[in-house]
C-alpha positions in Angstrom: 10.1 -5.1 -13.4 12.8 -3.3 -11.3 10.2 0.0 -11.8 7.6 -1.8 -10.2 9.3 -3.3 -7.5 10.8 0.3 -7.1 7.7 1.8 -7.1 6.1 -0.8 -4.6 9.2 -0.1 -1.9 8.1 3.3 -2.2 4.1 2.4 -1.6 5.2 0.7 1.4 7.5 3.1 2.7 4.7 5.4 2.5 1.7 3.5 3.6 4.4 2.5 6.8 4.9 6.3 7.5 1.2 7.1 7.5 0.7 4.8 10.3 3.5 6.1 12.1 1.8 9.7 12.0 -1.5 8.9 13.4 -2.4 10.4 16.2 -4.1 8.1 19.0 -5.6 10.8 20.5 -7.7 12.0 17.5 -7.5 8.4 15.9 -7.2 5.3 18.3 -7.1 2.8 15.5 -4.1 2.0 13.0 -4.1 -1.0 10.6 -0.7 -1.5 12.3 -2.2 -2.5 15.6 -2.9 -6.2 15.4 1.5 -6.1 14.2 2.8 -4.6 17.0 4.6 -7.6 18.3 6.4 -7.9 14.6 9.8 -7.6 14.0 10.8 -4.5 11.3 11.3 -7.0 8.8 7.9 -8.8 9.6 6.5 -5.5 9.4 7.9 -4.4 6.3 6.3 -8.0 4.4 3.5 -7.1 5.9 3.4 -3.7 4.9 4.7 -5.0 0.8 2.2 -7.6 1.2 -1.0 -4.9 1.5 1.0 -2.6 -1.5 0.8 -5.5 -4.0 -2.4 -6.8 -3.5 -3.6 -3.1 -3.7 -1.8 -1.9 -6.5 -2.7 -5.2 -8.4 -6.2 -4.7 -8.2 -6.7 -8.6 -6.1 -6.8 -6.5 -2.3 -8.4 -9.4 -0.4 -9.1 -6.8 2.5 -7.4 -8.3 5.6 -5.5 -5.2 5.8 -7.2 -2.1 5.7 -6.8 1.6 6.5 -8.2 2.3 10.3 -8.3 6.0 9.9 -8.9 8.9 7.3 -5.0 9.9 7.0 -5.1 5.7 5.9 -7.5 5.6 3.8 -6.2 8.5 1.5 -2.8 6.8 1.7 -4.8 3.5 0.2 -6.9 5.8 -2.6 -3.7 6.8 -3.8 -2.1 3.9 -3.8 -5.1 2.2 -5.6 -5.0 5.3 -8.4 -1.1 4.9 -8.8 -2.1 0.9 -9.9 -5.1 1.3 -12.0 -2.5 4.1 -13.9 -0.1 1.7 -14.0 -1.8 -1.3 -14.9 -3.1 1.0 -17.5 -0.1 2.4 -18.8 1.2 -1.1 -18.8 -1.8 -2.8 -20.8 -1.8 0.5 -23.4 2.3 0.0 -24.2 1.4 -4.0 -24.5 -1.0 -3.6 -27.5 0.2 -0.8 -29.1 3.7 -3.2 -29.2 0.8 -6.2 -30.5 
């Protein structure tokens, strides 16, 4: 359990960062946009919110990424679950 919510602080940190880097010149959208009025701690729910439900497989899609630095962020997020889920459904039934 503490790995996984280790490696989901991470996810967010990172998915966070990548909308900090986008340029609005080259890219005027960011999945951050509709959150700009949030508070960091708002923002950083927000931001865990979007790395579970990727990295669990549900992803409801009412956060996506607006640009193509985003969307790699979110296709390696995505890999990083299925691995995990993976790893984790693997060391289950080998234990069974």
């Amino acid at each position: 359990m503490l790995i996984f919510i280790l490696m989901v602080h991470m996810l967010t940190c990172i998915w966070v960062i990548a909308a900090q880097f986008n340029d609005p010149e080259k890219n005027p959208e960011s999945w951050m946009d509709p959150f700009n009025n949030l508070s960091v701690l708002e923002l950083y729910i927000t931001s865990v919110y979007y790395t579970v439900t990727t990295v669990t497989t549900v992803g409801y899609g009412d956060i996506n990424g607006a640009n193509p630095l985003e969307r790699s962020v979110s296709i390696c997020i995505m890999i990083i679950g299925v691995i995990s889920f993976s790893f984790a459904t693997g060391s289950l039934s080998s234990i069974l």
